[in-house]
N, C-alpha and C positions, 0 to 999 in steps of 0.2 A: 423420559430417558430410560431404556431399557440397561438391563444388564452389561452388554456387548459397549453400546456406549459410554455407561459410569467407566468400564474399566480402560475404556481409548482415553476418556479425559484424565481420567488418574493416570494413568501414562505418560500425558503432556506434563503433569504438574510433578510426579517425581522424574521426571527426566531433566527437568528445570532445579530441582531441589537440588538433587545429586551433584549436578553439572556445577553450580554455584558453590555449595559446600567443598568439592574436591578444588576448586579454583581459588576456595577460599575468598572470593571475591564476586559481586556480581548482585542481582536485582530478581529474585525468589518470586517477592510478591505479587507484582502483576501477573505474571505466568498463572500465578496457581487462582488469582482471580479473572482472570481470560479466558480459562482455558475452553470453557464450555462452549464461549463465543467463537473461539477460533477453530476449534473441531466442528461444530455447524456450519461452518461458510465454507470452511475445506470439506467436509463431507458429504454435504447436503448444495452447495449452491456454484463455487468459485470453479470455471471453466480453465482448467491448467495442464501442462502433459508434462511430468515430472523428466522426462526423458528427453524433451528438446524446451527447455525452460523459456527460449525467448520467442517461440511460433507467435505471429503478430497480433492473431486476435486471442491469443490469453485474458482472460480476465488477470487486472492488474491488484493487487494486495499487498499495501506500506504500511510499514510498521512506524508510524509518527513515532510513536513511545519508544524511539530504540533502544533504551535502557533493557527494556522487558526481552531484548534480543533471544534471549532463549526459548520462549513462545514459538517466535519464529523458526529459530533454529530443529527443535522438534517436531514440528510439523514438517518442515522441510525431509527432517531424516523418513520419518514415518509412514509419509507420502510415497516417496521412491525418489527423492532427485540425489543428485550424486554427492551425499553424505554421509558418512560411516559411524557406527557408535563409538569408533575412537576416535572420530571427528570431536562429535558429542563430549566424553572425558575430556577430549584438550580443550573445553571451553576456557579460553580468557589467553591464552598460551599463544607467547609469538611464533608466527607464521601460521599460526591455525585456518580452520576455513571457519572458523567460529568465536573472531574477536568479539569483546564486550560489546560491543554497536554494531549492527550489520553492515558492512562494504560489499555493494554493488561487485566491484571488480574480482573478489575475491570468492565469493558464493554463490555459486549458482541457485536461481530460485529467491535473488534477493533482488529487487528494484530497481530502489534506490540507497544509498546511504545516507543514514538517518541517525546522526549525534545530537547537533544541537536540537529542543524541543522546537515543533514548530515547521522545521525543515522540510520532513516529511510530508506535512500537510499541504506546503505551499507548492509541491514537485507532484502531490497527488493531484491539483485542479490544475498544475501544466498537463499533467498523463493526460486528465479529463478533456481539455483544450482540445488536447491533440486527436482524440478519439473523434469528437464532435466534428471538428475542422475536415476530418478525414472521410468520414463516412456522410459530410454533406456536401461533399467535391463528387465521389468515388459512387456512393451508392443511388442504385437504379429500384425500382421497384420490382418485387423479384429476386434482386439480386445484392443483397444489401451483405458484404461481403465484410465490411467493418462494424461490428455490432458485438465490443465486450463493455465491462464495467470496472469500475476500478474503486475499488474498498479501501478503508484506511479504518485503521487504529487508532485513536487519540487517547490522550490524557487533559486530567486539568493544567498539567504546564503547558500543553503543546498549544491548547487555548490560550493562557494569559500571553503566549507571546504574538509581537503585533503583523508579525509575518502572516502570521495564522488569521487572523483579522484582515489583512487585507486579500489573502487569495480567501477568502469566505466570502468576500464581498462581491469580488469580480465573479467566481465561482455562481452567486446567487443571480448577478446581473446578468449572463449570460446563458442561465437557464441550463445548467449542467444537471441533466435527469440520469446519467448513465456514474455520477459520483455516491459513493453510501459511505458515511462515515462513521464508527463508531465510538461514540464519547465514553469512557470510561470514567462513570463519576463516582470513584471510590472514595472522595473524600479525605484520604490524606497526601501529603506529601515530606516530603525527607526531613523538613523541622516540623514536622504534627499535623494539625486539622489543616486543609485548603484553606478554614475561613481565616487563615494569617496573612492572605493577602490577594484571597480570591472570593467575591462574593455576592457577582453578576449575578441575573439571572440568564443562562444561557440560553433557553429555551426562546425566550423574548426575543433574546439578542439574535439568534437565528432567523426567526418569522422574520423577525427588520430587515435581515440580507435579502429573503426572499425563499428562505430553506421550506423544504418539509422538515418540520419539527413529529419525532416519533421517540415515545414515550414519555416516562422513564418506565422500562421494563428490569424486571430481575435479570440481569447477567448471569445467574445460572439455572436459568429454567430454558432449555433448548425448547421444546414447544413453542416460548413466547420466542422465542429467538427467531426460528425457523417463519412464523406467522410475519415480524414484521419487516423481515428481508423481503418477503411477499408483497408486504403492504410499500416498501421502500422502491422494489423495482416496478410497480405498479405505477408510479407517478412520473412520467417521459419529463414532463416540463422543469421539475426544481431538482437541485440539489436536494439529497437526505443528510440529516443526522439522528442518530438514534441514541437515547440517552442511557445509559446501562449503567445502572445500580451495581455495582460490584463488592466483594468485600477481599480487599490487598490479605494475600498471605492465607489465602480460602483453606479451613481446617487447622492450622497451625494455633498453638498458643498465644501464639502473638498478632495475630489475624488484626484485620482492621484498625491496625498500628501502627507507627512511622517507623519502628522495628523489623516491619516486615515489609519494608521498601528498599533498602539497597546495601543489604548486608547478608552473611550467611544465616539460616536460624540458628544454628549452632546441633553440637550431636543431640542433647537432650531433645529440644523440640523437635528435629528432625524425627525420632522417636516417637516424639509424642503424636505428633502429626499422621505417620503410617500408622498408630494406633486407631488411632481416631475414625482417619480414612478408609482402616481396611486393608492396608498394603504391606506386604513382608516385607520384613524388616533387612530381609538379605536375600537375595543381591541386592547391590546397588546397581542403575543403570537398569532394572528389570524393563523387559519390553516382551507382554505373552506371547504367543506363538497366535491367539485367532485377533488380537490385536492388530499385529504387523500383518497377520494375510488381509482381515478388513480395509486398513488402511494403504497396502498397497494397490486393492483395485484403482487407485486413481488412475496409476498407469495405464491400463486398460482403459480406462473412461474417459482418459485425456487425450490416446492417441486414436482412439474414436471420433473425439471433438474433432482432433485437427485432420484427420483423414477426411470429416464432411468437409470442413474447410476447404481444405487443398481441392475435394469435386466441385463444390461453389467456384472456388476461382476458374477452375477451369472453363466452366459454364461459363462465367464472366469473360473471361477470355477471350473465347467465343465470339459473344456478341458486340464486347467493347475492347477489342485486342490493341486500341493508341492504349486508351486510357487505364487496362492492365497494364501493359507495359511501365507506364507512367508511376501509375500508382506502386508497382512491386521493386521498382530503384528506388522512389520515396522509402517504404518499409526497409531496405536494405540500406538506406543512408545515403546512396550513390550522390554524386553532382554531378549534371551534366557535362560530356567535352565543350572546352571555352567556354563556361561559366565564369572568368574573370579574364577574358582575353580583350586587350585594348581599356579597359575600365579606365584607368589613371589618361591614356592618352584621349580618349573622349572626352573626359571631364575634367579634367586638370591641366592642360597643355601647358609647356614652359610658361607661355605668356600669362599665366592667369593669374589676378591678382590674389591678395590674401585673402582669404574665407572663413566664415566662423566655421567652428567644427559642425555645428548642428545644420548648416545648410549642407556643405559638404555631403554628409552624412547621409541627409534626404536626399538626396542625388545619387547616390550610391547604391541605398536601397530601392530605388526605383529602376535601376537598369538589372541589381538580380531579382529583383521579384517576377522579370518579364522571363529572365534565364530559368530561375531556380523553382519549380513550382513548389517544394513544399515550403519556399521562404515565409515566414508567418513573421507577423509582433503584430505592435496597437501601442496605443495612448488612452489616457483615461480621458481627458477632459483637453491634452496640449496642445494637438495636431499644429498648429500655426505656430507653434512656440518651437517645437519638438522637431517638424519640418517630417515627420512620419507619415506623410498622407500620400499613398502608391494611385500615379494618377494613371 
């Protein structure tokens, strides 16, 4: 890590510091043990254009941990999307663009909304679903017009909960190569050690889904960072997760402590911390000037991305002009005209007798699945039972 970048990630983590202390409220430590990981993906890897935040093929990036909301949030501001640094101050502050948990509708640059642990996780292997489904309909050789990745942040809570466990499972069964997850195994949590009620081996429990299992690497050695995002996109066929050693509250006195999980560190350590780290003590909220210019080429490097994009489609257009058409109301959410016209009087006419909901139901789905092309579900194991099977 060169000079230019120490001073981008110390950026992340007192902007995280600040923002928490002045709110008096809020979750320091992951940020300031993230940070390294989450400036390498944004800097080095994650296809994004801060300026039109939802272009379709964005590489997608959920923060499972949304406690660590701040992480994100600074990355966000630093990037270029449309956040302010008194965005930033107002963290935690009603009406903000920068409540304690990130809300989707409220932030641009944020996904999804990510409170309960777990959430995140189980909404990141829908995104995944939906990439795969997409670009195995849509894409032509040549023309492979859907082709991003979509990254997540975990924790060990977002693990122990069983959401998490189950989209791990389907995630692995369906051979999702375009998901990279990163475990954050720092080891504590808000009453002390993980080992008070967590102490799987997760590594195992992954291979079993069917994951690529990658590492455990240092979480703050960007070298090893950057190598096995390499090694992660490398592998088309499985899911990844990557297990990153972290240490909660990176630099602080109170570092690798349950201290430095969901509380301010207070003036002293905040002190003591820019001691340690290198950082002036004043201002608060510093953000250098070759900082913000490095980190706002995203902009530039984003709407490069999607200017090739927008030519591929066109290309595509070209040659497969239904199935653009098709595919670019799918991306825009459209529903077809009379997508639900006559439904009840086809399948329900006065005369019909009672019906269980679940027949009902599979009859219903089977006349828009023929209407609606992007209609998607499944069953795991119930189809007969469930009555989901689009004949």
């Amino acid at each position: 890590m060169d000079e230019l970048d120490l001073k981008c990630v110390n950026t992340i983590r007192f902007l995280a510091v600040d923002a928490v202390e002045k709110a008096n409220s809020g979750h320091p430590g992951a940020p300031m043990g993230d940070a390294v990981i989450a400036y390498t993906l944004f800097d080095r890897f994650l296809k994004f254009n801060p300026r039109n935040p939802n272009w379709p093929d964005r590489d997608r990036f959920i923060l499972s941990a949304g406690h660590a909301s701040m992480l994100l949030y600074a990355m966000l501001y630093l990037t270029g999307y449309e956040m302010t640094l008194d965005d930033i101050r107002n963290f935690r502050q009603w009406e903000s663009k920068t409540p304690g948990h990130p809300e989707a509708e409220r932030t641009p640059g944020v996904e999804v909304t990510t409170g309960p642990l777990g959430q995140g996780f189980g909404d990141a292997v829908g995104e995944s679903i939906a990439e795969h489904a997409l670009a195995s309909r849509y894409n032509h050789p040549g023309h492979e017009v859907i082709d991003h990745y979509t990254y997540v942040l975990a924790s060990d809570g977002d693990l122990e909960e069983g959401v998490s466990s189950e989209a791990s499972s389907i995630a692995g069964n369906l051979r999702l190569g375009k998901l990279i997850v990163f475990y954050d195994d720092n080891e504590v949590s808000i009453d002390g050690n993980t080992n008070l009620a967590f102490r799987e081996n997760v590594a195992f429990r992954y291979e079993a889904y069917g994951w690529q299992v990658l590492g455990p690497i240092d979480g703050n050695d960007m070298t090893a960072i950057e190598a096995v995002i390499r090694e992660a996109q490398a592998d088309k066929a499985r899911p990844t997760i990557i297990i990153c050693k972290t240490v909660i509250g990176y630099g602080c006195p109170v570092q690798g402590t349950s201290k430095a999980h969901g509380e301010p560190l207070g003036t002293d350590n905040v002190r003591a911390t820019k001691e340690t780290l290198g950082w002036p003590q004043e201002p608060t909220f510093m953000v250098p000037d070759d900082v913000l210019q490095h980190m706002r080429q995203a902009i530039d490097r984003g709407q490069k991305a999607e200017d090739d994009w927008k030519g591929r489609m066109d290309a595509y257009a070209h040659e497969f002009p239904e199935m653009a058409k098709q595919l670019q109301g799918q991306l825009r959410g459209d529903l077809p005209d009379g997508w639900d016209d006559g439904v009840t009087e086809e399948l329900f006419p006065p005369e019909t007798k009672p019906t269980a909901t679940r027949l009902a139901s599979g009859k219903v789905m089977n006349i828009f699945s023929k209407r609606i092309p992007a209609f998607l579900g499944g069953a795991a194991d119930l189809l007969e039972s469930t009555q989901v099977v689009i004949e």
